[in-house]
C-alpha positions as CSV (number, residue, x, y, z in Angstrom):
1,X,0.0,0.0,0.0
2,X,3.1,2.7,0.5
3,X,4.5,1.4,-2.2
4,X,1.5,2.6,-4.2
5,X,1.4,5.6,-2.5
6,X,4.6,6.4,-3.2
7,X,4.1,5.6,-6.7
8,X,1.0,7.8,-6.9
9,X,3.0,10.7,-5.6
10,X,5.8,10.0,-8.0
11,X,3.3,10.4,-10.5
12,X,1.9,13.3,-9.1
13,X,4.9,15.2,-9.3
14,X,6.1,13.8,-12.5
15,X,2.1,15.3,-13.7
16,X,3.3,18.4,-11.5
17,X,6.5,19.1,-13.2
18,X,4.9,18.7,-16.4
19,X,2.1,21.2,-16.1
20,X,5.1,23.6,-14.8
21,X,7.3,23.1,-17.9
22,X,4.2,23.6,-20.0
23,X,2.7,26.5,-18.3
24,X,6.4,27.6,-18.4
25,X,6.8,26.9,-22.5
26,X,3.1,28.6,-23.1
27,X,4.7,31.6,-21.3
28,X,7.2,31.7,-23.2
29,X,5.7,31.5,-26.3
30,X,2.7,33.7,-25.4
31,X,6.1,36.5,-24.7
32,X,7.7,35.8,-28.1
33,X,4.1,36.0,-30.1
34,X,3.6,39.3,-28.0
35,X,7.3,40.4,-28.8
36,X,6.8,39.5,-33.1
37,X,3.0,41.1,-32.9
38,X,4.5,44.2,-31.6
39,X,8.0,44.1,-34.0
40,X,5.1,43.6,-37.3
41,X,2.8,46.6,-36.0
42,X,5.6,48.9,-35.4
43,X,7.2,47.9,-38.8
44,X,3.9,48.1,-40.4
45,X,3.7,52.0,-39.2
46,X,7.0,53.1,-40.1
47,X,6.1,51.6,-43.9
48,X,3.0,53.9,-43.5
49,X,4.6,56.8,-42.1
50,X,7.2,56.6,-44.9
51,X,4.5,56.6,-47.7
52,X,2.4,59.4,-46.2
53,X,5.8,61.6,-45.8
54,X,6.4,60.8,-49.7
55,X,2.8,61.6,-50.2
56,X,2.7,64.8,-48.3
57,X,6.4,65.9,-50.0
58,X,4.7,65.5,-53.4
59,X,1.9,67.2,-52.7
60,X,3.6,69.8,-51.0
61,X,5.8,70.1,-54.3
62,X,3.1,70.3,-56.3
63,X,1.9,73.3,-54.3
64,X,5.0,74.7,-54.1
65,X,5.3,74.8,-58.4
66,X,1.5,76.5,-58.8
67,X,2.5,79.0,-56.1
68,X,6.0,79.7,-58.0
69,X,4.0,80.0,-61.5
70,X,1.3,82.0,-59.7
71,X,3.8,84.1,-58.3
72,X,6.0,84.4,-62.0
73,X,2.7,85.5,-63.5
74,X,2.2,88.0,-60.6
75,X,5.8,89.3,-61.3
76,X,5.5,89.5,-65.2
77,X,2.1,91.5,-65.0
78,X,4.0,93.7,-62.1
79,X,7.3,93.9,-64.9
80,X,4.8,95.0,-68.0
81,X,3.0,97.2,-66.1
82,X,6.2,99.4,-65.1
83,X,7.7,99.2,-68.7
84,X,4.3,100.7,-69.4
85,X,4.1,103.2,-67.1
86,X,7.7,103.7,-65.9
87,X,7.9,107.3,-67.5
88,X,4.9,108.4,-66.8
89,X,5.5,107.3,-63.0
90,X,8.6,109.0,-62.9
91,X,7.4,112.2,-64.5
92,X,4.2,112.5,-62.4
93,X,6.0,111.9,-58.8
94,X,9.2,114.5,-59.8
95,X,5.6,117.1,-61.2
96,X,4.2,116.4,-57.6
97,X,7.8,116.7,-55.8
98,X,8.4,120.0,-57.3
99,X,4.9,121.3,-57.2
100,X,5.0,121.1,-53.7
């Protein structure tokens, strides 16, 4: 009867030391699963955070070129409009200067 006893408990631990390595094992995995989910995500948003920064420099590029034509056109109106005028500018401010 000790003798089974002693077997059982044999057992017991043996089933004991077994549930401890596995729980052990799951925990370890469960920590590597959690350590690869988190490495994917976070190299998943630094793809995306490299695209939308290309995105946003082209479209800020693109901005940038209309406002530098926008701004040429502004220019070349402001240029014609003195060769135009330039004389006539310059003669009425010296008539006002000296009329004063």
């Amino acid at each position: 009867m000790i003798s089974k006893i002693v077997e059982m408990d044999k057992r017991a631990r043996g089933l004991s030391d077994q549930a401890t390595q596995s729980r052990l094992d799951h925990e370890k995995e469960i920590t590597l699963a959690k350590e690869k989910i988190k490495t994917d995500y976070l190299a998943r948003a630094k793809e995306r955070i490299r695209i939308n920064r290309q995105s946003e420099q082209k479209k800020a590029d693109e901005t940038l070129k209309v406002l530098k034509e926008q701004n040429s056109q502004v220019i070349e109106r402001l240029e014609d409009c003195d060769r135009k005028n330039h004389d006539k500018w310059v003669d009425e401010i010296y008539s006002r200067v000296i009329s004063t």
